[in-house]
N, C-alpha and C positions, 0 to 999 in steps of 0.2 A: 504494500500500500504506500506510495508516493505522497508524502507532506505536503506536495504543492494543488494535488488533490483535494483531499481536507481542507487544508484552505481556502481554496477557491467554495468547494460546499459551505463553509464556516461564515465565508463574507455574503454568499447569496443566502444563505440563511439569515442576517442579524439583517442585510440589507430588508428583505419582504417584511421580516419584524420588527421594523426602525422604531423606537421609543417616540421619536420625535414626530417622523411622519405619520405614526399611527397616533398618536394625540392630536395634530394636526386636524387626520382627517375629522377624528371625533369633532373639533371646534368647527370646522367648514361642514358638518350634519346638522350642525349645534345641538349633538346631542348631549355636551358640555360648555359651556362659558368658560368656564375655570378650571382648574388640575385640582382638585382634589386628592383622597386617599385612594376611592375608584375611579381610578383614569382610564383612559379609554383602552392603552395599551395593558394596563394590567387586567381590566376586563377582559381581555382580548387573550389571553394568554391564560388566562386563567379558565376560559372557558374552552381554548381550543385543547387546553391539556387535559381536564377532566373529563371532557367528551371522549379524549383518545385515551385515556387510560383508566377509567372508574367504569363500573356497572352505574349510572345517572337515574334515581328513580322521583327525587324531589327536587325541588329547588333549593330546599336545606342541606341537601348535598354537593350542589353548587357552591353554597354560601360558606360551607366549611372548607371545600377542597381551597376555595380563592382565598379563605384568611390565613392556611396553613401555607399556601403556594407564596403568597406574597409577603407573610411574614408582617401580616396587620392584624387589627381587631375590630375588624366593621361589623356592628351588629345586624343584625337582619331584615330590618322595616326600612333602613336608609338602601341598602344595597339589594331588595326587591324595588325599590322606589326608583333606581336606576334604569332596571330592567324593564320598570311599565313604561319607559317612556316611549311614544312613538317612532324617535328617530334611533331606537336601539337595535330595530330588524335591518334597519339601513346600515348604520354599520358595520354589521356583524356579514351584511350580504356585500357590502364594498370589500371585505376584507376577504369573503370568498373568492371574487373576481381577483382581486391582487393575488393569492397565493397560485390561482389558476396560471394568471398571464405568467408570474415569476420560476413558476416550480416545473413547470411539464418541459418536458424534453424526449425526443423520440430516446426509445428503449425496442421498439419492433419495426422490421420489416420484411419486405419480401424479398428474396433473391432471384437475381436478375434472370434463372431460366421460368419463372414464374411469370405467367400470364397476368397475375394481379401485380408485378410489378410495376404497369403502366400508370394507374391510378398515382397521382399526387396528394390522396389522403383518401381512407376507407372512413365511415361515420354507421353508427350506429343509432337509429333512434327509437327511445322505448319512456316508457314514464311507470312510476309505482307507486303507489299508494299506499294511505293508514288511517285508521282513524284515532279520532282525538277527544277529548273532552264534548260529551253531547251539548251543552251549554252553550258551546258555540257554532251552531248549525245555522244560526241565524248568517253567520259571515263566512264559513266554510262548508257550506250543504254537503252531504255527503250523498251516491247513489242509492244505498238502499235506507231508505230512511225508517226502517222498521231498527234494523240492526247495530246500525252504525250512521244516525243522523249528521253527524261532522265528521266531517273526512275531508284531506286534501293531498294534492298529487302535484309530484316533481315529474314535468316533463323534461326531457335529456337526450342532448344529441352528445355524443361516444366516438372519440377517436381512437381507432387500433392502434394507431403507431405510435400513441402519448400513454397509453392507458390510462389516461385523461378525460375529464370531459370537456366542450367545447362550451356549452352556456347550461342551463337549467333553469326552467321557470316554475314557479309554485304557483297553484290554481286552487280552485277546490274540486272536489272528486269528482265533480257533476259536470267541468267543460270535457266536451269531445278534443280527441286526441290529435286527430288530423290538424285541426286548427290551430297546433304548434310546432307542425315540420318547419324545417328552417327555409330562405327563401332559396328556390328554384336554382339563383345562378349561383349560389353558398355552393352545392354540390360541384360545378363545372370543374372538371378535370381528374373528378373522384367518382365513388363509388359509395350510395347509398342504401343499407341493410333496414330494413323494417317489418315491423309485425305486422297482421293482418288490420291493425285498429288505423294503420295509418293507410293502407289504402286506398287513394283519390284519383281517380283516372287523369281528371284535370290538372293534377301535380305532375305525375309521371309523364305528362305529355310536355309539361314545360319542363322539368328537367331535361330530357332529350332534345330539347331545343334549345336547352342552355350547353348544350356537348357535356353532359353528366350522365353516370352509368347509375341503374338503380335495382336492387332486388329485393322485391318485396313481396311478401304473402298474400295471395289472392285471398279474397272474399269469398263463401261459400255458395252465392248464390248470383255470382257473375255469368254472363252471357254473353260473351264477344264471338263474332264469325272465327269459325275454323279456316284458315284457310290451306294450309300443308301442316300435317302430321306423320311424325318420324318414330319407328320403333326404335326398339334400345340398338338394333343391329346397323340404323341408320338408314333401312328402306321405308319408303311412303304406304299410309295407308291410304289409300288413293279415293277410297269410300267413303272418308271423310271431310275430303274437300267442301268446301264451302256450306258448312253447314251448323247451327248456332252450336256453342257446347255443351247445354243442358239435351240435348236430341244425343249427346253420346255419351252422360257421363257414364250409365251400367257399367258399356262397351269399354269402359277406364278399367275395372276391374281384372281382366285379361291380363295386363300390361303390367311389369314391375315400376317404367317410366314411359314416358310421351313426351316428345319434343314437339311444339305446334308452334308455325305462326299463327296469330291471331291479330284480329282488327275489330277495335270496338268505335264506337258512334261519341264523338262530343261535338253538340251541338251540329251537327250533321254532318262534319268532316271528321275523313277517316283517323286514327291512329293505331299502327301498324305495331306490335312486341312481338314477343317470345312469351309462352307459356311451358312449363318443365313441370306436367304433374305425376307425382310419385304414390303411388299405391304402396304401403308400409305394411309389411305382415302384424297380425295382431289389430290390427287396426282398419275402423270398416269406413273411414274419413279420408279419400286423398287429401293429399297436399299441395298446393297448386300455389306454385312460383313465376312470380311476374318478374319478366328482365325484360333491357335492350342491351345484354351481355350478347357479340358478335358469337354464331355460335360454330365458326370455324376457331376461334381462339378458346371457346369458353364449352367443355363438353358437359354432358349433363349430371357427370359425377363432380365436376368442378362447380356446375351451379349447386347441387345440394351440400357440399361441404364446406363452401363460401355460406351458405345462409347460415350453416351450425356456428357460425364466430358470431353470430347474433346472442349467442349464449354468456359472451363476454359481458354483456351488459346486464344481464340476470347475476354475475357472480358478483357485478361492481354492487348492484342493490343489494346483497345476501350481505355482503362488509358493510356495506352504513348502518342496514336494521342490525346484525350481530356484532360487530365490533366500535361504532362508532357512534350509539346512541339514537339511531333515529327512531325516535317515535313516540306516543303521547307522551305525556306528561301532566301530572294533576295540578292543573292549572285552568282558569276560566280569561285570562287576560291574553289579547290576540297578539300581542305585541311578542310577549314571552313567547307562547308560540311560535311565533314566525323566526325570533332572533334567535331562539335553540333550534330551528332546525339550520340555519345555514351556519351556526357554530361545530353541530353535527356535520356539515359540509365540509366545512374547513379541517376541522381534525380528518376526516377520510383523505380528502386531499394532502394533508403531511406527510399520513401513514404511506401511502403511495410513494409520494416522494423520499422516502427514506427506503423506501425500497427500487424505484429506481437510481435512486443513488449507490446505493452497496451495490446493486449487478455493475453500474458500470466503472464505480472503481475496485472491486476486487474479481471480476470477470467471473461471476457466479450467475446463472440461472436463478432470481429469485422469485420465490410463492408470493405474492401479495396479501392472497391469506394468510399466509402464515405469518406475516409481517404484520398485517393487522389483529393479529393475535399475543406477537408478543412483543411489538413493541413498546409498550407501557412497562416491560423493566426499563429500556432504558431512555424515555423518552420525559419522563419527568425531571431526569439530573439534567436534560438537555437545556431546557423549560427556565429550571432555577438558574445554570450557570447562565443563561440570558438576563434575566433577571436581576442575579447579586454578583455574581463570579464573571465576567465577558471575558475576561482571559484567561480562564481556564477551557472556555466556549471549545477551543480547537481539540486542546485532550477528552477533551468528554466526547464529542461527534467520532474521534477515533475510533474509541473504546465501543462506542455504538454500531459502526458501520462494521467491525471484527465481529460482535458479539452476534452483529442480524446473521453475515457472510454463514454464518456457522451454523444457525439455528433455522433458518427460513429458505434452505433452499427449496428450488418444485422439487419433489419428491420422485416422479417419474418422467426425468426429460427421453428417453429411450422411446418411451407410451408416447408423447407429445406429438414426437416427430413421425408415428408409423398412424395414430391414430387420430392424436390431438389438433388441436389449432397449429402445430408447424407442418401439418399433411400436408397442405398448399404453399408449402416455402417460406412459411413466416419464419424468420431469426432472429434471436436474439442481438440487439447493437450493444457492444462495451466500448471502450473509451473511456477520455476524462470526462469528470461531469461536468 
């Protein structure tokens, strides 16, 4: 492990966490006048540490973790009196965006005999949900309102190469999902993965007009003209020509997969795709995969094992709810709410980043879950030497990024590569960080 490494980590760390700049921004929120005992920066620290390293089940456990972390004795009606303020989800969501734009650095890509090496960024988008305190259904309605009247949902577009995300919006549970794909020409020169909820024919038509590749999960009850259909062997089924695809879904059953052009109707001009539906043993539901993946470059075992890296986005939510706090909290104030979840944000984004940091200075394969699992041994000494100690900041980040290399690597990079998310050439990037 090279010193000059560490360092450079050392100084892009204290920089993102500046005292100054993040007081700063606190006064341009106003979500302070004045510097007080709770300053914006020790709030700030204090909540992205106990999010990433405590099980969080009250806000009394907030208020204890931040008076032992900061080495004060705020009592508790002053430092929730903080917390209700309006301008304290701003904050806390500014601070998100900063650690976003400072911390992500490519850690993945695809190698150059790979087909998706063309793309200049792969995006994932998916949103998850939770519910919350029923009290407040009135400002965050939730979909089933029998069950779970308050609920609300982080929508999220997911970069492969960062392990990162690109933005996030919070909603509440009840807006449609579509109406937070990012814009059209966002995609141009990449390659965009989705679930079945984001399906819009009128999206997908403008992305392809924006020179953007898209694969996403058809709708179960679409009808676009067949116009060529390809068995797995690559010959036509010639019987199918032009003909809607609910007149052949039976006829799907037969087939392990189907290659089709299809053409659906917007607004009465044509748009011309690719459909790739797969009949799954055990399973009486094809699957039906919308691309304009060219399909001399892009085969049908290549579209279905590109869509499984959609799975990446499922594991990034499985770390926020298991490892980094996301989720109710007994509380009736929307404010709190809102600022613990993107405090929840910010800690998931660290954890990340300290794990692509250890792969690419000690050339290790790192788990992310497994990072998000145990970096709370050493991520609270990290915290404090910010805090009290700043020059001991370098040895302490050492002693971290040795302890993760060791403890966090992926478990099965051999599996990965035959079966995982590297079947399609994805590898691992080391270097300095």
């Amino acid at each position: 492990m090279e010193q000059r490494q560490v360092s450079k980590v050392t100084k892009q760390f204290k920089r993102t966490f500046n005292e100054a700049s993040v007081n700063e921004l606190g006064k341009a929120i106003r979500f302070c006048l004045r510097e007080r005992t709770v300053t914006p920066f020790r709030l700030v620290m204090g909540l992205v540490d106990v999010m990433a390293t405590s099980k969080v089940k009250s806000i009394a456990d907030v208020h204890r973790a931040f008076n032992a972390l900061c080495e004060v004795d705020v009592q508790y009606k002053p430092f929730h009196n903080q917390l209700s303020k309006a301008q304290f989800p701003l904050l806390m969501r500014e601070m998100f965006c900063r650690t976003l734009e400072e911390l992500a650095c490519d850690v993945l890509r695809f190698d150059a005999d790979s087909p998706f090496a063309k793309f200049e960024h792969i995006t994932i988008q998916d949103g998850t949900s939770f519910a919350i305190k029923p009290s407040l259904k009135d400002v965050w309605p939730g979909r089933f309102t029998t069950t779970n009247p308050a609920a609300v949902e982080l929508h999220v577009s997911y970069d492969l190469g960062t392990e990162m995300i690109n933005f996030a919006t919070l909603t509440p549970d009840t807006d449609a999902e579509a109406q937070h794909l990012p814009e059209a020409q966002e995609v141009a020169g990449g390659l965009s993965l989705a679930d079945r909820g984001y399906f819009k024919k009128e999206y997908l038509r403008d992305v392809d007009a924006a020179q953007g590749w898209f694969l996403v999960r058809g709708q179960k009850g679409m009808n676009p003209i067949v116009r060529h259909a390809y068995r797995e062997d690559g010959s036509e089924i010639k019987a199918w020509r032009d003909r809607p695809l609910k007149e052949l879904k039976r006829k799907l059953k037969r087939y392990r997969s189907v290659d089709m052009d299809v053409e659906y109707s917007i607004k009465r001009k044509p748009f011309c795709c690719r459909l790739v539906v797969h009949t799954r043993p055990n399973d009486s539901t094809p699957r039906y995969l919308v691309t304009n993946l060219e399909r001399d470059q892009f085969s049908v075992s290549h579209i279905s094992d590109a869509y499984r890296l959609r799975w990446q986005i499922e594991l990034l939510f499985k770390e926020w709810k298991s490892h980094a706090n996301l989720h109710a909290f007994d509380t009736s104030k929307p404010h709190i709410v809102e600022g613990f979840i993107w405090a929840s944000l910010c800690a998931a984004v660290l954890k990340r980043y300290w794990a692509h940091v250890t792969q690419r200075i000690s050339h290790v394969a790192m788990s992310t879950q497994r990072v998000a699992m145990c970096l709370h041994h050493v991520l609270y000494d990290i915290v404090r030497a910010l805090l009290h100690q700043p020059r001991q900041l370098n040895t302490v980040i050492r002693r971290a990024i040795d302890y993760l290399s060791r403890n966090a690597k992926r478990a099965h990079p051999k599996r990965d590569a035959r079966t995982g998310r590297q079947k399609l050439g994805l590898e691992h990037v080391y270097g300095g960080a």
